[in-house]
Steps between C-alpha positions, in 0.01 A plus 500: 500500500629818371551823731262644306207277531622447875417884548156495368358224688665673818297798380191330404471320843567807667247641308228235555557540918443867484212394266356262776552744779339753315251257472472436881430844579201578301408167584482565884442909438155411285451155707418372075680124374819488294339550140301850609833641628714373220249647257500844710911480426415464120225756499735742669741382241336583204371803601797645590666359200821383724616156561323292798811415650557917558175490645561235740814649596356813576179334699767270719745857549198654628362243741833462604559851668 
């Protein structure tokens, strides 16, 4: 396995737990299942016309403070 490819399934995992913890928030802030939060993320997404892992990133920086 190359460097290359090593680096982007580093980033894609980190990626997907930022994802998941985003996830977990709106999850427990909107007491709604997995799907209904994920779809929130993609809504957001699209809207916003940025990528959902900048969303998530953002969501998790802010609950974390």
């Amino acid at each position: 396995m190359g460097r290359t490819h090593e680096a982007q399934l580093e980033e894609a995992l980190k990626s997907a737990r930022v994802i998941g913890a985003a996830i977990g928030i709106i999850m427990q802030s909107r007491q709604v299942p997995e799907e209904v939060a994920f779809n929130a993320l993609q809504t957001a997404s699209s809207k916003s016309n940025r990528k959902l892992r900048e969303i998530a990133s953002e969501l998790v920086a802010a609950a974390s403070q």
